[in-house]
C-alpha positions as a Markdown table, in Angstrom:
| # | Residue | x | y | z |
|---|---|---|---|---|
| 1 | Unk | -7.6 | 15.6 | 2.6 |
| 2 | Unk | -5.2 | 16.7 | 0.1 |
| 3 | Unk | -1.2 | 16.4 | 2.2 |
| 4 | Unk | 0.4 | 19.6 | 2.5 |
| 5 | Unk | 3.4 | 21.0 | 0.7 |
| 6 | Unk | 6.3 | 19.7 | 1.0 |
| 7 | Unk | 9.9 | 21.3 | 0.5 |
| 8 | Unk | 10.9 | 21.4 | -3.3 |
| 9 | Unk | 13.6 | 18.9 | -4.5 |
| 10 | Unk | 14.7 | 21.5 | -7.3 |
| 11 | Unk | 17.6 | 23.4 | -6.9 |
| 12 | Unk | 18.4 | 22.0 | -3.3 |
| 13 | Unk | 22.1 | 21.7 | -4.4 |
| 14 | Unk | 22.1 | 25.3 | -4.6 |
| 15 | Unk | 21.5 | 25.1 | -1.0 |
| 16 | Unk | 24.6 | 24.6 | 1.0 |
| 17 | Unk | 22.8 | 23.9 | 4.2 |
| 18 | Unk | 20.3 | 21.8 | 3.5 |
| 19 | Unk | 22.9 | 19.5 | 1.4 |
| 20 | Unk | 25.1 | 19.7 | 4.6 |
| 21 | Unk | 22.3 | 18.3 | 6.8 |
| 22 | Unk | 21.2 | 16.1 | 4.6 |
| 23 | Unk | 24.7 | 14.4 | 4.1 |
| 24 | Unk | 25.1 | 14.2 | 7.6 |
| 25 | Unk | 21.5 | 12.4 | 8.3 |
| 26 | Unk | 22.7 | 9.1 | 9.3 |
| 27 | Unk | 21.0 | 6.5 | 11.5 |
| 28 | Unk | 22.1 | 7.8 | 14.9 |
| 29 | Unk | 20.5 | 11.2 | 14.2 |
| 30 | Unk | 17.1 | 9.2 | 14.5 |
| 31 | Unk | 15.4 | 8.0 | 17.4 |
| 32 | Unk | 14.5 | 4.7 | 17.3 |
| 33 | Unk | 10.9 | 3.8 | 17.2 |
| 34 | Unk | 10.1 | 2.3 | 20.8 |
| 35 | Unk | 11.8 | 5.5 | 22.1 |
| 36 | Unk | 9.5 | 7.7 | 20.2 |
| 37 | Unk | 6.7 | 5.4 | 21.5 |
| 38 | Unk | 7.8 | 5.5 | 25.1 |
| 39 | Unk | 6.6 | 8.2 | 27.8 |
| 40 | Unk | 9.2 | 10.8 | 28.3 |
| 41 | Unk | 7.0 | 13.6 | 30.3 |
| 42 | Unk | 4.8 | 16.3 | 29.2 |
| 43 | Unk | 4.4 | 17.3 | 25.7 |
| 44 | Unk | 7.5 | 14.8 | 25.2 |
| 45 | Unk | 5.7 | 12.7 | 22.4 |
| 46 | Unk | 5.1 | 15.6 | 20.7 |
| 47 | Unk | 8.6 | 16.9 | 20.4 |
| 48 | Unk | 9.7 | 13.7 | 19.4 |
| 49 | Unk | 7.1 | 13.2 | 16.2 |
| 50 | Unk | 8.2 | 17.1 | 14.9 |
| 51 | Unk | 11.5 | 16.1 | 14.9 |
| 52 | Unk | 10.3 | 13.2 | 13.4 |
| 53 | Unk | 8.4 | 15.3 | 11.0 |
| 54 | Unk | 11.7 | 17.5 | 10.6 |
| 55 | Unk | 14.1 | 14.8 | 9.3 |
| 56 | Unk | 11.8 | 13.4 | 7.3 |
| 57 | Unk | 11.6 | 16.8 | 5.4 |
| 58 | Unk | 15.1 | 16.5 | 5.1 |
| 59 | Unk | 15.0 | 13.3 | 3.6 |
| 60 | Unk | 12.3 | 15.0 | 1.1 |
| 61 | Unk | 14.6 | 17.9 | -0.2 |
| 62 | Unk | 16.3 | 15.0 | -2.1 |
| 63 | Unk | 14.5 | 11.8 | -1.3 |
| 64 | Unk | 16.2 | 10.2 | -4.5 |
| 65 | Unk | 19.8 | 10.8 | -3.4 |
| 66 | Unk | 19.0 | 9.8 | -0.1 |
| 67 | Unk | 17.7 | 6.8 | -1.1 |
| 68 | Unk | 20.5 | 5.5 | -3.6 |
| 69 | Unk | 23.6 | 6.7 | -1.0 |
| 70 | Unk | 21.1 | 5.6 | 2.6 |
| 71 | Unk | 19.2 | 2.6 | 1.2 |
| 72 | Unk | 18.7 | 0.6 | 4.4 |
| 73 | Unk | 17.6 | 3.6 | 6.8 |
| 74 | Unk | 15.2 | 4.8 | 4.4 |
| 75 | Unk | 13.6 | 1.2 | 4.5 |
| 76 | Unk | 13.9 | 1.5 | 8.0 |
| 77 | Unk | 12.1 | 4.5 | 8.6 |
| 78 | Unk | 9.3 | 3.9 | 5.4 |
| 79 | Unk | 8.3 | 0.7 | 8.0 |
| 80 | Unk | 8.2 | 2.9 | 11.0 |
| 81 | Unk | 5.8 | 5.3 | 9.2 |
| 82 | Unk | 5.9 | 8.1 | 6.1 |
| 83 | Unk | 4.5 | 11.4 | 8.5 |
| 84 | Unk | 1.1 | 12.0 | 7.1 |
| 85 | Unk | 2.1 | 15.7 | 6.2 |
| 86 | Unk | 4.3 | 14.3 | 3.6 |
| 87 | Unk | 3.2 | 11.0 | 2.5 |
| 88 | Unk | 1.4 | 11.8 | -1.0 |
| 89 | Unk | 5.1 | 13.3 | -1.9 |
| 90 | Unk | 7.0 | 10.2 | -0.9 |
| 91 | Unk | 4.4 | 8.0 | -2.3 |
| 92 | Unk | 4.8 | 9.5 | -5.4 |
| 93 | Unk | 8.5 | 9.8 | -5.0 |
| 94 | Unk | 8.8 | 5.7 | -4.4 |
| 95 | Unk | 6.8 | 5.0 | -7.4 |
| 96 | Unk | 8.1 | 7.4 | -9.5 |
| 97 | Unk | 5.0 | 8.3 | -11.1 |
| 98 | Unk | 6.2 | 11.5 | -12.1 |
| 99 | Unk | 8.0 | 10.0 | -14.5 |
| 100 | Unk | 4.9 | 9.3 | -16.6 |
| 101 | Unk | 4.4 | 13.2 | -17.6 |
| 102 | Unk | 7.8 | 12.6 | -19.6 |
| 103 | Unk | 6.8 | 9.1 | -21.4 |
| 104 | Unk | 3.3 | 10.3 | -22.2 |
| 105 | Unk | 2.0 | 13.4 | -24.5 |
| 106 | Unk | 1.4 | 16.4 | -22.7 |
| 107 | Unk | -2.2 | 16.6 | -21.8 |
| 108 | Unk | -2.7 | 13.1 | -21.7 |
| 109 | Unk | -5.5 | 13.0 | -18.2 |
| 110 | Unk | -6.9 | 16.0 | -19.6 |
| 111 | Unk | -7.7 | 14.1 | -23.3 |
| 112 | Unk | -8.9 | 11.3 | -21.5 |
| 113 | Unk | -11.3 | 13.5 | -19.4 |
| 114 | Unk | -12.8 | 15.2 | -22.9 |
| 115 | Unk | -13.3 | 11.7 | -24.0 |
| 116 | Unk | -17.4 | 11.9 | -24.6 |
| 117 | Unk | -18.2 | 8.5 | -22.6 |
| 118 | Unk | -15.6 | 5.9 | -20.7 |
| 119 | Unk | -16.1 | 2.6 | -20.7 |
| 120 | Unk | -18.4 | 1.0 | -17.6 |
| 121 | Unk | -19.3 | 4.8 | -16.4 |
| 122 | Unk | -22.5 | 3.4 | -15.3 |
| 123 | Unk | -20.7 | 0.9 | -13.2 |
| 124 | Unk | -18.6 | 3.6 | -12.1 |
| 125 | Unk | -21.3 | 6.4 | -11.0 |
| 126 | Unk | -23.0 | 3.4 | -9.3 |
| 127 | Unk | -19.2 | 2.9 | -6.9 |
| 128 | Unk | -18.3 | 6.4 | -6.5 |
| 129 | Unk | -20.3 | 6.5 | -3.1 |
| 130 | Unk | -19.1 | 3.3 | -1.9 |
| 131 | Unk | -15.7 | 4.2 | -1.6 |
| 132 | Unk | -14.6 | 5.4 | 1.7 |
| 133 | Unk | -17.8 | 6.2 | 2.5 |
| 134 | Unk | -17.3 | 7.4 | 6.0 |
| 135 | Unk | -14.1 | 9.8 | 4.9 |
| 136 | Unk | -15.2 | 13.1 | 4.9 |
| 137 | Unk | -13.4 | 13.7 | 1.2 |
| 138 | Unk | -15.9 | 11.5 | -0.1 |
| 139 | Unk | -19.0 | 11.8 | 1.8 |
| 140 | Unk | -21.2 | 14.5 | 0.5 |
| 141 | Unk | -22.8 | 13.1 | -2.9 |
| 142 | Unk | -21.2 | 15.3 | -6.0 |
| 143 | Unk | -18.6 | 16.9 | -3.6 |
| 144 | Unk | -15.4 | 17.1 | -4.4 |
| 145 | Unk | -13.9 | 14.2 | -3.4 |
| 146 | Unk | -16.3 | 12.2 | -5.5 |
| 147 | Unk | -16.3 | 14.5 | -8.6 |
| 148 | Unk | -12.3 | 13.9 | -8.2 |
| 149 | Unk | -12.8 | 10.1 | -7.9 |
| 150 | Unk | -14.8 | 9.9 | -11.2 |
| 151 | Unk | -13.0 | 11.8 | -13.2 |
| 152 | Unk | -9.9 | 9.6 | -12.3 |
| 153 | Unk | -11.7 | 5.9 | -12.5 |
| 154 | Unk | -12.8 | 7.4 | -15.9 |
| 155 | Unk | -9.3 | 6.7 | -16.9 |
| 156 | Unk | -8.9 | 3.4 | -14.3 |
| 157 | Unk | -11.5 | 1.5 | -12.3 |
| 158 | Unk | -9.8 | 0.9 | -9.3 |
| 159 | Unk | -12.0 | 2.9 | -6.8 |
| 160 | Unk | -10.6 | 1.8 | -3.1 |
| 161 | Unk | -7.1 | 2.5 | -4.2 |
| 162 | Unk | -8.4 | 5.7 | -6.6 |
| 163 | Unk | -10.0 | 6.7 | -3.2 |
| 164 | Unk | -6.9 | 6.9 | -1.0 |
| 165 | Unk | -4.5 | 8.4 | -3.5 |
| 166 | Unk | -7.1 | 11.2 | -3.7 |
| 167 | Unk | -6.4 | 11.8 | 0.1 |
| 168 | Unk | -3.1 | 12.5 | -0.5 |
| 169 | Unk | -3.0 | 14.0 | -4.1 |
| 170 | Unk | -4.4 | 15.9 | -6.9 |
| 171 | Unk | -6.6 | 14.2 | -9.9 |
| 172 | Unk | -3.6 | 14.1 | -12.1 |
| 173 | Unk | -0.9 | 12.9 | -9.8 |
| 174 | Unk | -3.6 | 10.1 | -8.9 |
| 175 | Unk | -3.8 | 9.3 | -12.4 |
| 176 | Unk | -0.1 | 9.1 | -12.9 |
| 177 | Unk | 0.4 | 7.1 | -9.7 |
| 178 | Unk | -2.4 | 4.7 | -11.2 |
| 179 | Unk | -0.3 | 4.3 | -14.4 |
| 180 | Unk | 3.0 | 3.0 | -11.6 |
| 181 | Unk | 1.1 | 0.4 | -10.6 |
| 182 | Unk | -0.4 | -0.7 | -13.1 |
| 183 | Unk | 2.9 | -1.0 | -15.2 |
| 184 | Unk | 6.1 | -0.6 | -12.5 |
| 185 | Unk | 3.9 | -2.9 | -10.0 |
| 186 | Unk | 2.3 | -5.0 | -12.5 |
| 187 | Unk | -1.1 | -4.7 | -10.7 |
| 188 | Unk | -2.8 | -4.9 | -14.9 |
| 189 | Unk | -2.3 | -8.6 | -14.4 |
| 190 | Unk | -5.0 | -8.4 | -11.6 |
| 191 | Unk | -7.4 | -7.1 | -13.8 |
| 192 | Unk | -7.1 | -9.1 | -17.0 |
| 193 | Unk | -9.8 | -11.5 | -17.9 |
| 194 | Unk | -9.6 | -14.8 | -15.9 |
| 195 | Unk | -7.6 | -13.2 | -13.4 |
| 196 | Unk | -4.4 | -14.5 | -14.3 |
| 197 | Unk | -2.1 | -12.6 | -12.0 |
| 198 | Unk | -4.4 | -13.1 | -8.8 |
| 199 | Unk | -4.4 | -16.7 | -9.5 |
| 200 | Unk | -0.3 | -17.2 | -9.2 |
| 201 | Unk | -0.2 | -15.4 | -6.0 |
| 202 | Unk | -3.2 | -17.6 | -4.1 |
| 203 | Unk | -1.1 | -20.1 | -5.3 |
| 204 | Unk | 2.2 | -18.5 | -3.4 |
| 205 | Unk | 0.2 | -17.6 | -1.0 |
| 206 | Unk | -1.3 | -21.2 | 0.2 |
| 207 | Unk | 2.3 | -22.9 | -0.3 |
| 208 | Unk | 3.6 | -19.7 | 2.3 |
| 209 | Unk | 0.5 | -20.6 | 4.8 |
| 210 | Unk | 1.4 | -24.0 | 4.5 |
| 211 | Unk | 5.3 | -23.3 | 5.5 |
| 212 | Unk | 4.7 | -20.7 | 7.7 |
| 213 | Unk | 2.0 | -22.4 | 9.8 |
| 214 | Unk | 0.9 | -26.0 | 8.6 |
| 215 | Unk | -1.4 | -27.0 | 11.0 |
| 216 | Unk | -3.1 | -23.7 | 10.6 |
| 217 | Unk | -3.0 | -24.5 | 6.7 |
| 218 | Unk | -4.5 | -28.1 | 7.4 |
| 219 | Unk | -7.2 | -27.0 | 9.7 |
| 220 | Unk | -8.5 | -24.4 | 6.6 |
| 221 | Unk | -8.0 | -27.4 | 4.2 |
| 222 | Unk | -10.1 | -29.6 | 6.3 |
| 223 | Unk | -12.3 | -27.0 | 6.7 |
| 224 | Unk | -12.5 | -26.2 | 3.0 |
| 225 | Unk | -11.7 | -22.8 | 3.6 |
| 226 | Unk | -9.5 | -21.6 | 0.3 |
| 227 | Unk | -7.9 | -18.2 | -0.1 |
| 228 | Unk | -9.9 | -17.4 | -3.1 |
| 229 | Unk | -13.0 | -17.2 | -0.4 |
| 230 | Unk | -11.3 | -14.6 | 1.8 |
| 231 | Unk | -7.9 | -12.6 | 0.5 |
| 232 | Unk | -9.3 | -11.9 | -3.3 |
| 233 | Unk | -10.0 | -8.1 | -1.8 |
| 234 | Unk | -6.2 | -8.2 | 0.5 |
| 235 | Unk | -4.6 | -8.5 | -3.1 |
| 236 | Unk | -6.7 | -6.5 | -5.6 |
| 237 | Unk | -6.9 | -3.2 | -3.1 |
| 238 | Unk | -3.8 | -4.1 | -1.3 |
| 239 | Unk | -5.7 | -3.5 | 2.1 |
| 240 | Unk | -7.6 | -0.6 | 1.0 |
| 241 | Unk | -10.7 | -2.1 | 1.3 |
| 242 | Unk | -12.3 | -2.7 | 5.1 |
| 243 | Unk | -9.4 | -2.1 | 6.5 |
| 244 | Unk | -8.8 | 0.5 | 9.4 |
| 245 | Unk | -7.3 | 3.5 | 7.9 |
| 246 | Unk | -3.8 | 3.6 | 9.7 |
| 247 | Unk | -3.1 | -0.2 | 8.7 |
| 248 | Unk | -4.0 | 0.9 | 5.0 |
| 249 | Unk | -1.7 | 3.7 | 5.1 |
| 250 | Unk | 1.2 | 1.8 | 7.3 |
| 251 | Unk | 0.7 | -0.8 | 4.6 |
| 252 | Unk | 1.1 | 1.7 | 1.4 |
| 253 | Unk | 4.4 | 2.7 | 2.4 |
| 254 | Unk | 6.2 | -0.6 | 2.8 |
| 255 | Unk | 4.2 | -1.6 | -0.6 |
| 256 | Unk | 5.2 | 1.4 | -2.6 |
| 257 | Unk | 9.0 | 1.0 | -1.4 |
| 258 | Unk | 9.5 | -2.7 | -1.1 |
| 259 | Unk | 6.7 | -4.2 | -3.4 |
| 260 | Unk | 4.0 | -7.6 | -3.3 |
| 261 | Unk | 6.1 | -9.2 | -0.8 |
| 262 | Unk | 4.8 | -7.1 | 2.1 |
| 263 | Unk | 1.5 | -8.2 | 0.6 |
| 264 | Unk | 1.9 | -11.9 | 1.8 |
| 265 | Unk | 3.6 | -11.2 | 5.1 |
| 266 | Unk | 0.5 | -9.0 | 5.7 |
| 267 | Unk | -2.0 | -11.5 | 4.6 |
| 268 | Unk | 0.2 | -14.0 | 6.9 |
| 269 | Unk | 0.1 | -12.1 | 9.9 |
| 270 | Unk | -3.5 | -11.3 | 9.5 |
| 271 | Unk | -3.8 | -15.0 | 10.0 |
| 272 | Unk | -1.1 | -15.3 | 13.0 |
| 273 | Unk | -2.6 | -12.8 | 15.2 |
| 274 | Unk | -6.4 | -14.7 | 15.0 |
| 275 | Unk | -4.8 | -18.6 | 14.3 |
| 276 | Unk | -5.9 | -19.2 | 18.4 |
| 277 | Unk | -9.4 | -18.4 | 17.5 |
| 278 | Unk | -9.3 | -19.9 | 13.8 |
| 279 | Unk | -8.5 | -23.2 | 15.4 |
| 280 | Unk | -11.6 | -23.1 | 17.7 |
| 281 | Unk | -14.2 | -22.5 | 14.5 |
| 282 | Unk | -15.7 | -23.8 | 11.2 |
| 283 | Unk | -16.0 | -23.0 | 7.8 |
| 284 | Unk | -18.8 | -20.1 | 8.6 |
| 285 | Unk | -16.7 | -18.8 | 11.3 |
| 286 | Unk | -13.6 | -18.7 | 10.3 |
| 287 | Unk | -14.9 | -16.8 | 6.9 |
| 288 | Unk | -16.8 | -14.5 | 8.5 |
| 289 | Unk | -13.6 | -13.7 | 10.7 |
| 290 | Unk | -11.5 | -13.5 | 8.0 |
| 291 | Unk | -13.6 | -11.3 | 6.2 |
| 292 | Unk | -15.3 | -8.9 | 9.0 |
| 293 | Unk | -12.7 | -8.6 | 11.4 |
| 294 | Unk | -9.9 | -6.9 | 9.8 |
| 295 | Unk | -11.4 | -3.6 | 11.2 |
| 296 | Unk | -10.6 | -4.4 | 14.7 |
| 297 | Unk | -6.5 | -4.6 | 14.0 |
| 298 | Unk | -4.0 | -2.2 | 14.9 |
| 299 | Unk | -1.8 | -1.1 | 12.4 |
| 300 | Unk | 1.4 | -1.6 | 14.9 |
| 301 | Unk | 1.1 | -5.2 | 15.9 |
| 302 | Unk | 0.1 | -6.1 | 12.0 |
| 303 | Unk | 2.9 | -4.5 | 10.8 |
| 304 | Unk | 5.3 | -5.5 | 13.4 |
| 305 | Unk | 4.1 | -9.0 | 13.0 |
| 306 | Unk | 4.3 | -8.2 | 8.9 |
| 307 | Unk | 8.2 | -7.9 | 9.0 |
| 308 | Unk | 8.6 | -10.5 | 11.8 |
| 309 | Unk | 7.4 | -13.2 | 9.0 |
| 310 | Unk | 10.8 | -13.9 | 6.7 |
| 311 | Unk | 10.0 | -14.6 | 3.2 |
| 312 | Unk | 13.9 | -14.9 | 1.9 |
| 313 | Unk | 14.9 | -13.4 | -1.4 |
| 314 | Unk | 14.3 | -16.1 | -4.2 |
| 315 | Unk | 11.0 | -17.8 | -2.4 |
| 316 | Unk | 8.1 | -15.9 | -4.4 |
| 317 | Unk | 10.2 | -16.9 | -7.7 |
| 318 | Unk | 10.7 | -20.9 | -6.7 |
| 319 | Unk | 6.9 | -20.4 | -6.4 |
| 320 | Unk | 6.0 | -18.3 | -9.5 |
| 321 | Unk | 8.1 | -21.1 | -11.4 |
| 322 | Unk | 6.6 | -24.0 | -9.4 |
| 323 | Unk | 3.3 | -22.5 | -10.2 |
| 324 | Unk | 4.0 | -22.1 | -14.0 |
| 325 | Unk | 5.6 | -25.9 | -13.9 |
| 326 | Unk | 1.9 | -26.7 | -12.6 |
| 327 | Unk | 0.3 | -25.0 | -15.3 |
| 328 | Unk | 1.7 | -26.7 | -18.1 |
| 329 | Unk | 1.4 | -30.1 | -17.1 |
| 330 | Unk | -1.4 | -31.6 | -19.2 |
| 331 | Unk | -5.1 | -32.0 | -16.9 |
């Protein structure tokens, strides 16, 4: 499903009334989100989620002024939800993958396409129809969708998150948007042999778990469940793989604006809303849990639970350094 257009950023400051409406889109102009959530009569919901809709296409004319002169409200709203209609624009926007057409010769996908035979295209035609299987982009067998998605991993194997750019995006602006993570998100390091960059955060995430919720932490210890067993796939697809659509997309739009912290608040609160239950079971259980029942979640209470879990500014680094200290001590 490729996202609608979306009003043009060029030349809105030849447009007097849009600047004017933008300049004057400030936090009371928006309704909160437990009042867009609450019962208000007939057709009531759906008044309040086009005008929802509406002001966030007025964010859009110039989503990069916006964000530099309304920082905190645009945080705000990118947790309450990007509108589907525009969220391949504002993805793309947040990551500013564009940007990559002007670092890069001109033609570069399209070189890379004529490029006689890509590394692992076996391994690739072999994935192309186990990504998003169900989605009806990528469900007829050399359709669209998965032409689309080979042509792209061609360039980069990363097929789940390949899979849902595509849904909001053309081949190249996928490609592009692969690029930004890769580089602006530093997601190579999770793809380097030995895993380097995967490694450092289990390590931040196990010394969160065991701030956040010790006894939880000691019971998976005792239970000798690690997080290399269950959250490799929560931080190599960034919850794009097995997850239920809405949480993957919720998820995407904090990640893209804020970065990997929202990644471990996530992973934390995935844990939080099942700890009663983890308690109760055993190694098999609480795997199979962790593993299967991610696709029972609702996107609201995971995020909602997400933000609730403070990580303060400086944390991650204390542990990136802690973590590199622990690395060059002799074995």
């Amino acid at each position: 499903m490729q996202a609608t257009a979306v009003p043009s950023d060029e030349g809105a400051s030849e447009d007097d009334e849009s600047c004017s409406e933008l300049d004057t889109l400030t936090a009371p102009s928006f309704p909160a989100e437990a009042e867009r959530a609450q019962p208000g009569g007939k057709g009531w919901k759906y008044r309040s989620d086009l005008r929802y809709v509406d002001q966030w296409r007025v964010i859009c004319i110039d989503i990069d002024r916006f964000r530099t002169n309304n920082r905190d409200l645009l945080k705000q709203k990118i947790r309450h939800g990007v509108p589907d209609c525009l969220r391949g624009f504002v993805w793309q926007k947040l990551a500013a993958s564009r940007d990559l057409f002007s670092k890069h010769p001109e033609g570069l996908y399209q070189r890379l396409l004529r490029e006689p035979e890509a590394v692992c295209e076996g391994d690739i035609s072999r994935d192309i129809s186990r990504t998003f299987p169900k989605h009806l982009l990528f469900r007829e067998r050399s359709g669209l969708g998965q032409d689309s998605l080979f042509d792209v991993l061609r360039a980069y194997s990363m097929g789940f998150i390949t899979g849902l750019l595509l849904m909001y995006m053309d081949e190249e602006d996928a490609f592009a948007m692969l690029a930004a993570l890769l580089d602006k998100y530093q997601m190579a390091g999770l793809f380097r042999p030995g895993l380097p960059l995967l490694d450092k955060y289990f390590y931040q995430f196990q010394r969160l778990l065991q701030a956040h919720m010790p006894r939880l932490h000691d019971h998976l210890r005792a239970e000798n469940v690690d997080a290399t067993m269950y959250a490799s796939q929560w931080f190599m697809t960034v919850f794009t793989y097995n997850f239920p659509f809405e949480v993957m997309v919720r998820v995407w739009d904090i990640f893209l604006a804020e970065g990997i912290k929202i990644v471990f608040r996530v992973a934390l609160a995935i844990l939080t809303l099942q700890q009663d239950e983890l308690f109760k079971e055993s190694f098999e259980a609480i795997l199979h849990r962790l593993k299967c029942s991610a696709t029972t979640l609702k996107a609201e209470a995971l995020v909602c639970t997400a933000l609730s879990i403070k990580i303060p500014i400086g944390v991650l680094k204390e542990l990136e350094s802690e973590y590199n200290d622990n690395r060059r001590q002799p074995t």
